[in-house]
VOPAGU-2260 file (C-alpha; in pm, 1 decimal, decimal comma):
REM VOPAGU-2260
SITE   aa  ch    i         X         Y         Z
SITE  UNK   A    0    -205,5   -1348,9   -3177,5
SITE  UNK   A    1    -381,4   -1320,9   -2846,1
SITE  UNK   A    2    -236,3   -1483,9   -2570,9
SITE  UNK   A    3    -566,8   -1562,2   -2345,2
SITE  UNK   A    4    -824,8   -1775,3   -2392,2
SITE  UNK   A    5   -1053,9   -1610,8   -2142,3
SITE  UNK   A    6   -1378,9   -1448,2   -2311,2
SITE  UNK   A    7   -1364,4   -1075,1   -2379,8
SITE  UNK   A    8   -1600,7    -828,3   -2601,9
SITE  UNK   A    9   -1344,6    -844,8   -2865,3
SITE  UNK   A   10   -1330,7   -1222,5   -2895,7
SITE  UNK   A   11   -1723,2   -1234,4   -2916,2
SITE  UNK   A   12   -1706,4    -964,7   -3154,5
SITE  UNK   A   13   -1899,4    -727,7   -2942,9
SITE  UNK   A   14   -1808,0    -340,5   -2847,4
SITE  UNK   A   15   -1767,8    -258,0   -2508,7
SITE  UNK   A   16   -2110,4     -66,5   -2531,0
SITE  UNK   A   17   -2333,7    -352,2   -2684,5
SITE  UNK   A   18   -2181,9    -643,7   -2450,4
SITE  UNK   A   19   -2413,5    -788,3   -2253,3
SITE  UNK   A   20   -2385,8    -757,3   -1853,7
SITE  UNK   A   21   -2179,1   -1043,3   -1689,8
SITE  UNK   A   22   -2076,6   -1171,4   -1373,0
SITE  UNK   A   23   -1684,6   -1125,7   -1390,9
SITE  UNK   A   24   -1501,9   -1463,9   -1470,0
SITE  UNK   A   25   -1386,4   -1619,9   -1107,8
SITE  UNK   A   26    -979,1   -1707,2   -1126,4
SITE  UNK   A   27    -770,6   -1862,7    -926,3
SITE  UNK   A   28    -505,9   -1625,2    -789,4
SITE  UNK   A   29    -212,1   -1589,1   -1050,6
SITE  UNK   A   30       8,7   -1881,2   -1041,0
SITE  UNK   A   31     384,8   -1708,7   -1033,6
SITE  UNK   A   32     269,0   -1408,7    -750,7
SITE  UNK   A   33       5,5   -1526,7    -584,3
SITE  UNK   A   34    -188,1   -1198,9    -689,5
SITE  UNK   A   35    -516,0   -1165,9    -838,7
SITE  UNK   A   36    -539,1   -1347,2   -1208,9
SITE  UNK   A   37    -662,3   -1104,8   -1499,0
SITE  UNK   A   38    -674,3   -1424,5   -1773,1
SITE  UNK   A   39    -535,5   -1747,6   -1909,1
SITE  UNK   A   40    -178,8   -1622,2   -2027,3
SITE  UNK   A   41      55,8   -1838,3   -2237,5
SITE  UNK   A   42     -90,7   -2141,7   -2057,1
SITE  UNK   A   43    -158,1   -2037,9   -1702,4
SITE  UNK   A   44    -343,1   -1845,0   -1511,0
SITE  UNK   A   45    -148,5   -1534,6   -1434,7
SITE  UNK   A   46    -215,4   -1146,2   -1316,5
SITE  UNK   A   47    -117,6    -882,8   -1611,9
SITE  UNK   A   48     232,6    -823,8   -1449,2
SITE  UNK   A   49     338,6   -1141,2   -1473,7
SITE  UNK   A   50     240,5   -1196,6   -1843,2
SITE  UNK   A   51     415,7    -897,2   -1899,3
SITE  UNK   A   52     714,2    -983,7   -1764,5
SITE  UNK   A   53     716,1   -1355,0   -1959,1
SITE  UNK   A   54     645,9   -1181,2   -2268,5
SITE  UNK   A   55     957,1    -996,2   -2195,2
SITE  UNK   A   56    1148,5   -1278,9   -2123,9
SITE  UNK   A   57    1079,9   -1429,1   -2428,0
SITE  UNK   A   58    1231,1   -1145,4   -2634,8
SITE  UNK   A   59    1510,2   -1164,4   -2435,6
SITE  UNK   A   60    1858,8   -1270,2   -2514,1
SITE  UNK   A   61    2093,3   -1361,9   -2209,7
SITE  UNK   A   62    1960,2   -1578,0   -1940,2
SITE  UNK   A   63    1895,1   -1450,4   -1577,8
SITE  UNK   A   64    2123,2   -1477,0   -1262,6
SITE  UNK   A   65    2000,0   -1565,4    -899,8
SITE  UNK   A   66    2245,0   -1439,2    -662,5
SITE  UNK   A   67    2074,6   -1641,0    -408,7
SITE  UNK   A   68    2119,3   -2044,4    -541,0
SITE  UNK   A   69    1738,7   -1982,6    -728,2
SITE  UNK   A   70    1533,0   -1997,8    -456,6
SITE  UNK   A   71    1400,9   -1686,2    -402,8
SITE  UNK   A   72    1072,3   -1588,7    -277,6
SITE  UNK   A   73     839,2   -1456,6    -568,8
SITE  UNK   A   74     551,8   -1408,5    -414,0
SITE  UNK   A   75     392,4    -984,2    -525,7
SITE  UNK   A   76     562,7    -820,8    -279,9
SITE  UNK   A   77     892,3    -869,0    -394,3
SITE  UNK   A   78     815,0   -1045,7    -743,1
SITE  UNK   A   79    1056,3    -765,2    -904,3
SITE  UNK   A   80    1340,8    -865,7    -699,2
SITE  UNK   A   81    1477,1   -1188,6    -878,1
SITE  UNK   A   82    1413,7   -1168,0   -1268,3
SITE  UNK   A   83    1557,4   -1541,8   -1245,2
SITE  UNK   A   84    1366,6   -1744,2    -947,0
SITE  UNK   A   85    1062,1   -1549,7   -1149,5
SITE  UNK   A   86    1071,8   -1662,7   -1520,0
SITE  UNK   A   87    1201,3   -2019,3   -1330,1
SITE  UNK   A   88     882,9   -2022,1   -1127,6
SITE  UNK   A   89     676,6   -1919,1   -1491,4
SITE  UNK   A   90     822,8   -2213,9   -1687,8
SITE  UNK   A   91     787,8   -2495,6   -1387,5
SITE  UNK   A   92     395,7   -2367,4   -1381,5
SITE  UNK   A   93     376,1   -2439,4   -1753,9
SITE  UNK   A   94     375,9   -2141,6   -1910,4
SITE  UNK   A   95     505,7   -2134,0   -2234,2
SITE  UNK   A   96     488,4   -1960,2   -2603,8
SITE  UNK   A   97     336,4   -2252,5   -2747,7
SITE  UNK   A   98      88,8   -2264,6   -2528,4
SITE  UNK   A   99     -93,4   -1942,5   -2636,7
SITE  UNK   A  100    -445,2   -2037,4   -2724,7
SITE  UNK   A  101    -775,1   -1867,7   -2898,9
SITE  UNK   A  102   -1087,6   -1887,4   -2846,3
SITE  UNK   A  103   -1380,3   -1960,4   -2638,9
SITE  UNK   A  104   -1340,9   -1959,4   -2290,5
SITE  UNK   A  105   -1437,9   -2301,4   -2240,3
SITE  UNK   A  106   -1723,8   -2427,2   -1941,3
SITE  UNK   A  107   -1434,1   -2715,7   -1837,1
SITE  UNK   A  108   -1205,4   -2488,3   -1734,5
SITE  UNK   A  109   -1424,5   -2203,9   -1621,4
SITE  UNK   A  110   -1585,7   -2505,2   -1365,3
SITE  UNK   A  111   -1244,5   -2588,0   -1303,9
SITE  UNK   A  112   -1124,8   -2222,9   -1164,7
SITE  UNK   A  113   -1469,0   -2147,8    -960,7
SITE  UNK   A  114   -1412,7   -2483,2    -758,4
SITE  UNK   A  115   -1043,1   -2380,2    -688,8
SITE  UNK   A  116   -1163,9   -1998,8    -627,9
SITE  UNK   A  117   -1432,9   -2206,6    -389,5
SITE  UNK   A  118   -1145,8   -2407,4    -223,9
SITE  UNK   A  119    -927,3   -2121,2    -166,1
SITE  UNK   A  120   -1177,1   -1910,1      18,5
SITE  UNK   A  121   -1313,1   -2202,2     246,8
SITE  UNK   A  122    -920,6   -2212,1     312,7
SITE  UNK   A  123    -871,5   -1932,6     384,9
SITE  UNK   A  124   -1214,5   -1873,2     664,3
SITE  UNK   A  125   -1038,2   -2225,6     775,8
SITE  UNK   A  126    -765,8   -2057,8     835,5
SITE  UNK   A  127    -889,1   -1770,8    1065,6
SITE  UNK   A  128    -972,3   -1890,1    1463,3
SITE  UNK   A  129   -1311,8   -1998,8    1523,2
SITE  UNK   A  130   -1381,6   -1814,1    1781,8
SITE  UNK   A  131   -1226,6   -1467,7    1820,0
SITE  UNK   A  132   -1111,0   -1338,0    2168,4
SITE  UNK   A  133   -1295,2   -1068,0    2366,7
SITE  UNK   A  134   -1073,9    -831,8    2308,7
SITE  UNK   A  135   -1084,9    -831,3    1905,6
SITE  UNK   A  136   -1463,7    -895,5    1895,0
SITE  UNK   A  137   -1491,8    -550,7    2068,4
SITE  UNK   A  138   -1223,0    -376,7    1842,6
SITE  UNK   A  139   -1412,3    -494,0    1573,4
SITE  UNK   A  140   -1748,8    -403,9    1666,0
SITE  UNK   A  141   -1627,4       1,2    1760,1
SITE  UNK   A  142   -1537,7      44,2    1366,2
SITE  UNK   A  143   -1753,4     294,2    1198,3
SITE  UNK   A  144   -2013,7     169,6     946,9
SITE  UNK   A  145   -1923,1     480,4     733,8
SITE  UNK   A  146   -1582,3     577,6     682,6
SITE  UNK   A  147   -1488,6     929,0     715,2
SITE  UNK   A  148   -1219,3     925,4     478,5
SITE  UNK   A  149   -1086,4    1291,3     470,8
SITE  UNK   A  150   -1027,8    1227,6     858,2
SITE  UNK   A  151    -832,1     913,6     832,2
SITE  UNK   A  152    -631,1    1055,8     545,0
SITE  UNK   A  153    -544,6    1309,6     763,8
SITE  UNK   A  154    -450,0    1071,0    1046,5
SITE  UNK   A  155    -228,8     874,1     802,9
SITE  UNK   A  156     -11,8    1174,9     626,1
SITE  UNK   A  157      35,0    1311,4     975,9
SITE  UNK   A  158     142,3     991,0    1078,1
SITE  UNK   A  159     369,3     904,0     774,5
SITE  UNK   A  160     542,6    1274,7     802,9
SITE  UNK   A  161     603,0    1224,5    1162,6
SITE  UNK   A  162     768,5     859,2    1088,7
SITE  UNK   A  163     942,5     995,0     776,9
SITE  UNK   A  164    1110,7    1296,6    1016,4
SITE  UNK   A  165    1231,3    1020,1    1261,2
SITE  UNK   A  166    1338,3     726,7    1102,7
SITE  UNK   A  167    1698,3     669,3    1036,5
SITE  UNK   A  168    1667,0     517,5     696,2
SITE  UNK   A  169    1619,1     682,9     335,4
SITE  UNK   A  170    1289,8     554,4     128,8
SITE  UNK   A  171    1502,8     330,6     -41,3
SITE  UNK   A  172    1641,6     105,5     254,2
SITE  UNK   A  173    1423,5    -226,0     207,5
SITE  UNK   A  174    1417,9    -166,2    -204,6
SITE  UNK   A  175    1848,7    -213,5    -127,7
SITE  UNK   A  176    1789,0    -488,0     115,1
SITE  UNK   A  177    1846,5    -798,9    -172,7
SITE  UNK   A  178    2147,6    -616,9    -260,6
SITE  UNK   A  179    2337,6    -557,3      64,2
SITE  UNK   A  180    2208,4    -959,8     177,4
SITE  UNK   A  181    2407,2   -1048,1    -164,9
SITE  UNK   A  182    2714,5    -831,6     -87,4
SITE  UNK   A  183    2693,3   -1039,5     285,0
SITE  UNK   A  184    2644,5   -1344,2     152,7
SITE  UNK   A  185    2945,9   -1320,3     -92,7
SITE  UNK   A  186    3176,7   -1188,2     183,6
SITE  UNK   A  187    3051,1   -1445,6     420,1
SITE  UNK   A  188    3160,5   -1741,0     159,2
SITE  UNK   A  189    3434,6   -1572,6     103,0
SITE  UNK   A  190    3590,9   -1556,4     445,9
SITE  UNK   A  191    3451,8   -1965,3     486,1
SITE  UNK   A  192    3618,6   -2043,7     205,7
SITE  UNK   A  193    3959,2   -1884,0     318,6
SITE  UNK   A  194    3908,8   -1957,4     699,3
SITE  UNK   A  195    3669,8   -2239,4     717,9
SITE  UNK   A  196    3341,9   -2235,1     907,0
SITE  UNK   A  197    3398,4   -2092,1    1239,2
SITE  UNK   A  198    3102,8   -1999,6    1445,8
SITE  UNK   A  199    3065,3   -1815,4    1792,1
SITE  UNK   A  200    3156,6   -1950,7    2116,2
SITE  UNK   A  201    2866,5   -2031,7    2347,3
SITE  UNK   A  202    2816,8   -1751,6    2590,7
SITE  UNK   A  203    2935,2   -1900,6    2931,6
SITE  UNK   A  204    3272,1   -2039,8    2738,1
SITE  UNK   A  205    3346,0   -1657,8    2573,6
SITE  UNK   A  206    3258,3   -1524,0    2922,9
SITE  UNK   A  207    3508,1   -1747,7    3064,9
SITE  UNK   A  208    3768,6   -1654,8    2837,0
SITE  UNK   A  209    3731,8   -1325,6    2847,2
SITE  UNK   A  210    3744,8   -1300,7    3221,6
SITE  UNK   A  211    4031,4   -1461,4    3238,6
SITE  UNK   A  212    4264,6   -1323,5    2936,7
SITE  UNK   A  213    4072,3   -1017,3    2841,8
SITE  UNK   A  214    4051,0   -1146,7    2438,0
SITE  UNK   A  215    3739,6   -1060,9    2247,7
SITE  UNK   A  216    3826,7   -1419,3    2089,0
SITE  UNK   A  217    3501,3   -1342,7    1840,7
SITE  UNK   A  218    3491,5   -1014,1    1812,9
SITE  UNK   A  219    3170,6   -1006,6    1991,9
SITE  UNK   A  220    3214,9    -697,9    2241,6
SITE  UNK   A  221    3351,8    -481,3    1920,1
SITE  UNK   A  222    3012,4    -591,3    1758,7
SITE  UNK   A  223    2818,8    -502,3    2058,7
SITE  UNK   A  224    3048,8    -178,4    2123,8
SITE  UNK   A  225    2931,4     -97,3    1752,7
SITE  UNK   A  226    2551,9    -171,5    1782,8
SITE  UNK   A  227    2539,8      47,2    2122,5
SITE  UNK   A  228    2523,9     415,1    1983,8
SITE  UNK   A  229    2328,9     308,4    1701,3
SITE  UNK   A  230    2075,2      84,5    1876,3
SITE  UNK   A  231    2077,9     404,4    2140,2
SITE  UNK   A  232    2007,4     657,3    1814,2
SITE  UNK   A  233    1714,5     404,9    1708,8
SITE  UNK   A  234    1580,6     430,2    2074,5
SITE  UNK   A  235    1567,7     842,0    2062,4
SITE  UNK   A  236    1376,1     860,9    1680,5
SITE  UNK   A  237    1134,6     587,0    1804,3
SITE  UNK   A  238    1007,7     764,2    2133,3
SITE  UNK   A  239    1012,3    1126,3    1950,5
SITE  UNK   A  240     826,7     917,4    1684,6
SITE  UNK   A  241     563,8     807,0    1955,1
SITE  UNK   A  242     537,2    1182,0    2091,8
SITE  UNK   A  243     433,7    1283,1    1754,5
SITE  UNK   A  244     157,1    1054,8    1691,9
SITE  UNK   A  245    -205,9    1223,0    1721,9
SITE  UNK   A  246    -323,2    1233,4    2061,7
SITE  UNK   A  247     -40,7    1118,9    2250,8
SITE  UNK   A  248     121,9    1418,7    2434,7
SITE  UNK   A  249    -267,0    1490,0    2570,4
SITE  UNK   A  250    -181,6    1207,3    2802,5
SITE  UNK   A  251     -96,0    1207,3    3147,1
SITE  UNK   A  252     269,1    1194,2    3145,0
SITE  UNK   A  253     330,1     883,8    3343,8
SITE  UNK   A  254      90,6     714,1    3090,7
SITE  UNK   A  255     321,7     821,0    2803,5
SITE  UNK   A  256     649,5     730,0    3010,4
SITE  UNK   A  257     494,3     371,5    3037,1
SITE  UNK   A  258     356,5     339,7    2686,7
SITE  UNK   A  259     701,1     428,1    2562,8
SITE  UNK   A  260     924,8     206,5    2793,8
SITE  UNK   A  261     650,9    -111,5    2697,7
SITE  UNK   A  262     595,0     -12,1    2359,0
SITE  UNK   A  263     936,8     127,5    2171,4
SITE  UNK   A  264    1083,1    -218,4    2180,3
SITE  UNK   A  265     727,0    -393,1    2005,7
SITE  UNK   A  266     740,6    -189,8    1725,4
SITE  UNK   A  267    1113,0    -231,3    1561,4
SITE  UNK   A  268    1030,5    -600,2    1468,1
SITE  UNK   A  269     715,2    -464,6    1276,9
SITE  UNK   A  270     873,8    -188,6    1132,5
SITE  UNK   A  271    1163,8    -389,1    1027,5
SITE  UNK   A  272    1076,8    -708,3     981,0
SITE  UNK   A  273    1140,8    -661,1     582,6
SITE  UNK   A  274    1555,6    -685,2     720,6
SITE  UNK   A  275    1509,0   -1071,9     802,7
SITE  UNK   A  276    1601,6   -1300,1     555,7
SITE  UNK   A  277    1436,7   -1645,9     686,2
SITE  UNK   A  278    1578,9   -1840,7     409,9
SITE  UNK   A  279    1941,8   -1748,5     465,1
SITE  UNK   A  280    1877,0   -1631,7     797,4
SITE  UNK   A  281    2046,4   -1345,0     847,9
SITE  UNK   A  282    1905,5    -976,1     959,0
SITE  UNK   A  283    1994,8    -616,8     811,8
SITE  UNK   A  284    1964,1    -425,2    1090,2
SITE  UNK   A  285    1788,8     -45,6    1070,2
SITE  UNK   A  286    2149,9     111,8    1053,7
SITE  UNK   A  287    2264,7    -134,1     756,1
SITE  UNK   A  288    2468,2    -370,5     879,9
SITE  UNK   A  289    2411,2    -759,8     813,1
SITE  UNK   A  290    2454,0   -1000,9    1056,7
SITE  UNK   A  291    2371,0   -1396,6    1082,5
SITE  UNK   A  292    2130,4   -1521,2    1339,0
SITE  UNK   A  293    2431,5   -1741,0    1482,9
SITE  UNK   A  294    2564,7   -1419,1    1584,5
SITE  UNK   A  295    2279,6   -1269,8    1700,3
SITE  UNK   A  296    2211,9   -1544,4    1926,1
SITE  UNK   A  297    2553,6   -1520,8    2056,4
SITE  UNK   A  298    2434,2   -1174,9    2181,2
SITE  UNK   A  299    2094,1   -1258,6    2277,1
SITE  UNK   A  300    2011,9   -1637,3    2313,4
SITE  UNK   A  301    1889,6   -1874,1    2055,8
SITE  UNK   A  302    1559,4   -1891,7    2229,3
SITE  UNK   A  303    1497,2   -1525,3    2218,0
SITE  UNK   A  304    1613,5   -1500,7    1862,1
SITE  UNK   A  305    1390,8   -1775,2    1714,4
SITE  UNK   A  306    1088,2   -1618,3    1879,3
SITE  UNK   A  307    1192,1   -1254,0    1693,0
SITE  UNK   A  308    1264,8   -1455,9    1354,7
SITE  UNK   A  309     897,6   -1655,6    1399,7
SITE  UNK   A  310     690,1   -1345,8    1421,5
SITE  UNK   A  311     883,7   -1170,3    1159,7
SITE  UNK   A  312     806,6   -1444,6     950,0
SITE  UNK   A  313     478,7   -1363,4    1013,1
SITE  UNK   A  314     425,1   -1022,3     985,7
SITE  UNK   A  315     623,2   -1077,8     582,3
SITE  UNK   A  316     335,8   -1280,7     565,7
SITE  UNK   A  317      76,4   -1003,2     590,4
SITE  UNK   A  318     243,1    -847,4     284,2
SITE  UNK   A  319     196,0    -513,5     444,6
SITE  UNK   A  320     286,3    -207,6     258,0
SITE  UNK   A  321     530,1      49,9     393,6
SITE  UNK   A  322     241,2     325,2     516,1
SITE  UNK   A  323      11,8      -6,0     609,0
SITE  UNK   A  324     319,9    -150,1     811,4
SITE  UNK   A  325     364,5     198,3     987,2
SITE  UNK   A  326     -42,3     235,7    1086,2
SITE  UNK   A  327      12,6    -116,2    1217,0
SITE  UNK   A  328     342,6       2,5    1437,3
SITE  UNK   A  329     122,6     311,3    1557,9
SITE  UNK   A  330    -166,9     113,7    1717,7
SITE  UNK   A  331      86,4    -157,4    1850,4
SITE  UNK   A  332     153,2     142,2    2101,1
SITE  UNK   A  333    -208,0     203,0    2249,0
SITE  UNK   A  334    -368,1     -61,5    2428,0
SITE  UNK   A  335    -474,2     -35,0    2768,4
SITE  UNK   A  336    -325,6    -404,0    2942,3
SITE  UNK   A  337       5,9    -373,0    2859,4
SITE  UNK   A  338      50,1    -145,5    3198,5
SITE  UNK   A  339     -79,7      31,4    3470,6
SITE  UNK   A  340    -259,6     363,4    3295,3
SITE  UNK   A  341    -411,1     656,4    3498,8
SITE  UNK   A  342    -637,3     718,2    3194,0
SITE  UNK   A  343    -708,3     403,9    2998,1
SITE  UNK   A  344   -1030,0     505,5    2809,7
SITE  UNK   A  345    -836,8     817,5    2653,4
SITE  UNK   A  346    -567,9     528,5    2541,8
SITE  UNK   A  347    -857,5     279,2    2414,6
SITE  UNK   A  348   -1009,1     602,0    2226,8
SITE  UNK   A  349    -641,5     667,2    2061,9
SITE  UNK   A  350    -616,1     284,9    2018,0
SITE  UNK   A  351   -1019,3     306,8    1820,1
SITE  UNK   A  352    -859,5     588,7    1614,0
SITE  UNK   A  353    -568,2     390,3    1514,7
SITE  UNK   A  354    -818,9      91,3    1406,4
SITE  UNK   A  355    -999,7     276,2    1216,6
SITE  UNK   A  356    -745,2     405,0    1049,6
SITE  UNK   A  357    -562,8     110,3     950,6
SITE  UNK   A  358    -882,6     -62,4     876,3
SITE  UNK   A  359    -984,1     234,4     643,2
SITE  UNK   A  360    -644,4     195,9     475,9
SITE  UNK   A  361    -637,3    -184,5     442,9
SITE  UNK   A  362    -993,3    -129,3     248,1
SITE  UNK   A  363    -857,2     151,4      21,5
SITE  UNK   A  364    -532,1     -96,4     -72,7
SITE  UNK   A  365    -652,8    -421,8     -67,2
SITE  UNK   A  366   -1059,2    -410,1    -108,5
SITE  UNK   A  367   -1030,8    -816,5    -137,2
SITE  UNK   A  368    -857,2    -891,6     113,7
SITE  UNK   A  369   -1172,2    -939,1     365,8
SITE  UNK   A  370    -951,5   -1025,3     668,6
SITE  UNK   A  371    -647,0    -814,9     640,0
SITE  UNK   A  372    -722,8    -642,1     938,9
SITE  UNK   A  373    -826,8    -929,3    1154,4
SITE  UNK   A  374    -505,1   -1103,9    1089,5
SITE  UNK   A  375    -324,8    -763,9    1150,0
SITE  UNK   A  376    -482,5    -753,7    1501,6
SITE  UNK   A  377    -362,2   -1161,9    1550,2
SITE  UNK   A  378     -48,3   -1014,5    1486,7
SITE  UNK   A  379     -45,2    -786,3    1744,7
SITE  UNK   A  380    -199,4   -1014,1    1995,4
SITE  UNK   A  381     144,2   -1244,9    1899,3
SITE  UNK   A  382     310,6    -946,9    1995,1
SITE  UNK   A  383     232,6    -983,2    2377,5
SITE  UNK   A  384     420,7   -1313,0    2397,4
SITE  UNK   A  385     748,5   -1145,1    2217,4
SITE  UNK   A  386     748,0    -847,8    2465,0
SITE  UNK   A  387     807,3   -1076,1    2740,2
SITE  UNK   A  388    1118,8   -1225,8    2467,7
SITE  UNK   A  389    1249,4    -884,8    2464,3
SITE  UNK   A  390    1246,0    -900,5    2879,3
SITE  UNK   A  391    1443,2   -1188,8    2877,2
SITE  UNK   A  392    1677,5   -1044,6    2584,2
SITE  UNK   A  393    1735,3    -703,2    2800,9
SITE  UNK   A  394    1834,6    -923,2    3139,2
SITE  UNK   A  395    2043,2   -1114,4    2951,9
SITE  UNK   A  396    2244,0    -830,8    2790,7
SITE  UNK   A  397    2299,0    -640,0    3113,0
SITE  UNK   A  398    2395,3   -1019,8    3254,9
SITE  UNK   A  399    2639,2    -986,1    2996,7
SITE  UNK   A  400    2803,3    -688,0    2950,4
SITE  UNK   A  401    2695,3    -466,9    3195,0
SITE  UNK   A  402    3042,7    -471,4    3396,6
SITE  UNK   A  403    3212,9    -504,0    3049,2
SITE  UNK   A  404    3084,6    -190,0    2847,0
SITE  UNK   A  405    2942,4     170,4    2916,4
SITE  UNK   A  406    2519,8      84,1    2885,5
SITE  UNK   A  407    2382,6     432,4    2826,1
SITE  UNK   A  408    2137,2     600,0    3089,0
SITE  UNK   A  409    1831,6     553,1    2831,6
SITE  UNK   A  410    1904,9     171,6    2843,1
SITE  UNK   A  411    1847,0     142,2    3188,7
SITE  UNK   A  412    1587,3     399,0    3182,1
SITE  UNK   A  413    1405,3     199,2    2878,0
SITE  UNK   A  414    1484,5    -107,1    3031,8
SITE  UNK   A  415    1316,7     -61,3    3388,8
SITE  UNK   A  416    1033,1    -253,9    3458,1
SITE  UNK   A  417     676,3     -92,7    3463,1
SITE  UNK   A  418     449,7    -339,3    3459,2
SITE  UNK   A  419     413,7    -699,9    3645,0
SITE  UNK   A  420     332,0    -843,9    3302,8
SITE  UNK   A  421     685,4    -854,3    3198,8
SITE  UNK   A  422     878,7    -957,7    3563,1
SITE  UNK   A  423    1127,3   -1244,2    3438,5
C-alpha cells in the first residue's frame, strides 16, 4: 500500500515519459528534521529518511533508549544520533501506520503547504538584517558571477589535506561525541549521587585558600596542569595549519606573525563548536576530555564562558558540514581590521579567495539554502566581539596562575598584544 498521498506518474497512471510537465509540489520542510519534505508519509510531511526510518520502527520489536532523559536534538545534522528522541518526535507530529492514505493529492492541502512554504521564506528574509554592513555588501559584491569550479576544488582539497595533517583528532571525533557526553554524564551522576552536588569554589575564595595552605581543594590546578601541554599541542597544529593555507607564507612575515597571534584563538570555537553540549552544558574539548561549564568558568569566568557557549550555539545553528566548517575557519583568518598589516590588499585578495570558495561550496552542498553564506559571514562578524572574550580569558589566566604553574613561552608569545583592538 503506498504510504503518500502526494501525486506521482504512477498514481495518475502515467509513465515517466508521457507525464505531463509540472511545477514540483511546494512542501513544507519535513516535520521530524527540519530537512526538505519529499511527500505526505504515514500522515505527515516528512523527507525520505525519515519515512524510512518510521517504517523501520514499525517492524521493530524492542523500544528505543535515550541516554539523555529524551530530549535530544533531532534536527538533520544529527537526526541519526538518538533512534529514541527521533521515532518520539515522529509519533508527537502524528505520524502513524494508520494514517497511510491513497490517492489524489488533494487542492486543500496542497493550498495548505504553499502558504506555510510562503510563511517560512518571508521568515526566514525576516530573519536576515535589513540593511547589511559595508563590509559584507563589498564581500558580496567581489564574488564571481561564474564559478570556476576546478579552481575552488583545488583550494578546498588543499585546504582539507593541510587541516587533516594538523589536527589532533581522528575523522571520527564528533561522530563519538554523544557517546563520550553519555559516559560523562553517567560518571557525573554517579559521583553526585555518592558525594552530593559539590561545585567549584569562586575564584578569589580558592585563591585564598590556596595561598594560604597550598591545597588544590578542587582539583582545579591538576585540571589546568592537565589542559597546559595539550592546549599548548593544539596551539602548534593550528599555526602550522595557518602556514599551510594557500597564499599565506607569500606574506610579509610580520603580517603572518599578527594574523596568527589574532587569529589561532578565533578559529577553535568554529572548528569545535560540535564539542558543546548546550542542553547539558558541558564541552568535549579537542583532546577528549569532558568538562562542565561550572568548571570551565572556574578557570575562565562565567562571563567569558557564556559568550563562547552563545556563539557556539550559533555556529550549530548553521548546520555546517565538516569541510564547510573548515572553509569557514580558513577565511576567519584573513581580514584586514583585525591588526596593523604592511600588506592588506594581498590579505583582502586571500580573504576574496576564501569567499569564493566557501560560497562555491555552500552552493554545491546546499543549492537551497539562498543565505548560507550571508549568515556564515554574520557569524564571523560575531566573532570580533568574542576575540576581545578571549582577551579577557588570557589576562585572567595569567592573573591566575601565572606565579602558580610553568605557562609555556608560546603562551606568552600567543598571548602578546598586537593590535589596540583587543587592549583590556
Amino acid at each position: 500500500m503506498a504510504d503518500s498521498d502526494e501525486p506521482s506518474s504512477s498514481d495518475q497512471g502515467l509513465s515517466p515519459r508521457s507525464s505531463p510537465v509540472h511545477n514540483p509540489v511546494m512542501l513544507p520542510p519535513c516535520r521530524i528534521c527540519n530537512e526538505r519534505a519529499s511527500g505526505f508519509h504515514y500522515g505527515v510531511n516528512t523527507c525520505e529518511a525519515c519515512k524510512g526510518f518510521f517504517r523501520r520502527s514499525l517492524k521493530k520489536k524492542n523500544e528505543y533508549k535515550c541516554s539523555y532523559d529524551g530530549k535530544c536534538d533531532t534536527q538533520s545534522s544529527r537526526r541519526n544520533t538518538c533512534a529514541a528522541c527521533r521515532y518520539k518526535k515522529c509519533i508527537e507530529v502524528g505520524m502513524s501506520k494508520s494514517a497511510i492514505k491513497t490517492g489524489r493529492y488533494t487542492h486543500e492541502k496542497k493550498t495548505m503547504n504553499i502558504k506555510e512554504v510562503k510563511q517560512l521564506e518571508q521568515a526566514e528574509r525576516a530573519a536576515l538584517p535589513r540593511e547589511p554592513s559595508p563590509d559584507m555588501v563589498a564581500l558580496l559584491s567581489k564574488l564571481p558571477v561564474q564559478i570556476n569550479e576546478n579552481k575552488y576544488e583545488k583550494v578546498i582539497e588543499h585546504i582539507l589535506t593541510a587541516y587533516q595533517e594538523q589536527t589532533m583528532h581522528t575523522v571520527n571525533f564528533f561522530a563519538n561525541i554523544k557517546e563520550k557526553e553519555a559516559t560523562y554524564l553517567e560518571e557525573k551522576q554517579l559521583y553526585k549521587d555518592m558525594f552530593g552536588s559539590l561545585k567549584p569554589v569562586p575564584a578569589e575564595e580558592y585563591i585564598k585558600i590556596y595561598q594560604s595552605t597550598g591545597l588544590d581543594i578542587d582539583g582545579r590546578r591538576e585540571l589546568v596542569e592537565h589542559m597546559i601541554p595539550r592546549i599548548e599541542n593544539g596551539m602548534r597544529r593550528c599555526i602550522a595549519f595557518v602556514k599551510a593555507l594557500p597564499g599565506f607564507q607569500s606574506l610579509p612575515m610580520e603580517d603572518q606573525m599578527s594574523l596568527i597571534k589574532i587569529s589561532c584563538k578565533d578559529m577553535w570555537p568554529i572548528l569545535y563548536h560540535k564539542g558543546f553540549n548546550h542542553e547539558h552544558r558541558i564541552v568535549t574539548l579537542f583532546w577528549g576530555d569532558t568538562v562542565d561549564m561550572e568548571t570551565m568558568c572556574a578557570i575562565h569566568g562565567q562571563e567569558n564562558m557564556e559568550a563562547v557557549f552563545t556563539f557556539t550555539s550559533c555556529i550549530k545553528k548553521l548546520n555546517l558540514t565538516d569541510e564547510e566548517t573548515i572553509i569557514l575557519a580558513a577565511l576567519s583568518i584573513f581580514f584586514t581590521d583585525k591588526c596593523p598589516l604592511q600588506s592588506p590588499k594581498q590579505v583582502e585578495t586571500m580573504q576574496e579567495l576564501m569567499t569564493e570558495t566557501l560560497s562555491y561550496l555552500l552552493q554545491k552542498m546546499h543549492p537551497e539554502r539562498r543565505h548560507q553564506l550571508a549568515h556564515c559571514l554574520l557569524s564571523l562578524r560575531e566573532l570580533r566581539t568574542l576575540s576581545s572574550v578571549f582577551r579577557k580569558m588570557e589576562h585572567k589566566f595569567v592573573m591566575m596562575w601565572g606565579d602558580k604553574i610553568d605557562i609555556p613561552p608560546l603562551f606568552r608569545e600567543m598571548w602578546s598584544p598586537c593590535s589596540p583592538v583587543y587592549d583590556l
